[in-house]
C-alpha positions, 0 to 999 in steps of 0.5 A: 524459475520464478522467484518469490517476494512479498511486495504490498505497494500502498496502501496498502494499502497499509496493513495488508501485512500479517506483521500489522500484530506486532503493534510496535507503534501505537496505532491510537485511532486520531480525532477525525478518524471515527469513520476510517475504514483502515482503522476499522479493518486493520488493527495497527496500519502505521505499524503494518505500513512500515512493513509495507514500506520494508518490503518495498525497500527490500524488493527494489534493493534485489531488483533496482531495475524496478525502481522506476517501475515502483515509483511511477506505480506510487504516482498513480496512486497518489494522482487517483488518491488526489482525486475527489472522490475516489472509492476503495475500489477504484484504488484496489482495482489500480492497485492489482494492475500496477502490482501484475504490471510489475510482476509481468515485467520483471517475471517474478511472483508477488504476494499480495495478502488478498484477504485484506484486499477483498476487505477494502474492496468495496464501492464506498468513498476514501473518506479524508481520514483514510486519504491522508493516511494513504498519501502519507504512506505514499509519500514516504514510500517514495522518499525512502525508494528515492534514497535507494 
């Protein structure tokens, strides 16, 4: 029997999360940000980021033996976002592998939000807005991971 977990591993990709409403964080657009995609696309992405991150902890905490596995995703995710210049598909289409990868190995079933992937997925450039937002994300996913 496949167990059911909810598991968004970056970026999400930072606000592919339905909690990215409760807007506990106020999510005020930064300077520099006029052309941010995730600002445009998700109404409050450090809030839906937090989600994100809770649901990474709570995946590896039920399954340590992902742990490795969770964070060697988030390291190629940070190594592609570290490139210049990297598109919005390219990181989903990174995205999507590492998430059945995990999903293939450990034999459960994770639920990616694709609505909110199909609306990042697209051939433009991460502009540095977005990068930074990403890396942050990722960075901090792997700090609470690594504290586990």
């Amino acid at each position: 029997m496949k167990k059911l977990v909810s598991l968004v591993l970056f970026l999400f990709l930072f606000g592919v999360c339905s909690c990215a409403s409760l807007n506990v964080i106020s999510d005020k657009r930064p300077a520099g940000c006029e052309e941010s995609i995730i600002y445009a696309k998700i109404p409050n992405p450090k809030t839906a980021g937090i989600a994100v991150e809770l649901a990474n902890i709570t995946f590896v905490k039920h399954y340590p033996l992902a742990k490795a596995s969770v964070l060697s995703s988030l390291g190629k995710v940070e190594t592609l976002l570290n490139n210049d210049p990297v598109t919005w598909k390219e990181l989903i289409t990174m995205v999507t592998g590492e998430v059945n990868s995990i999903k293939n190995n450990f034999g459960i079933e994770l639920l990616i939000l694709s609505g909110y992937l199909k609306v990042l997925d697209n051939p433009l450039p991460i502009n540095k807005c977005d990068k930074d937002l990403l890396l942050n994300h990722v960075k901090e996913q792997k700090m609470y991971i690594n504290m586990l």
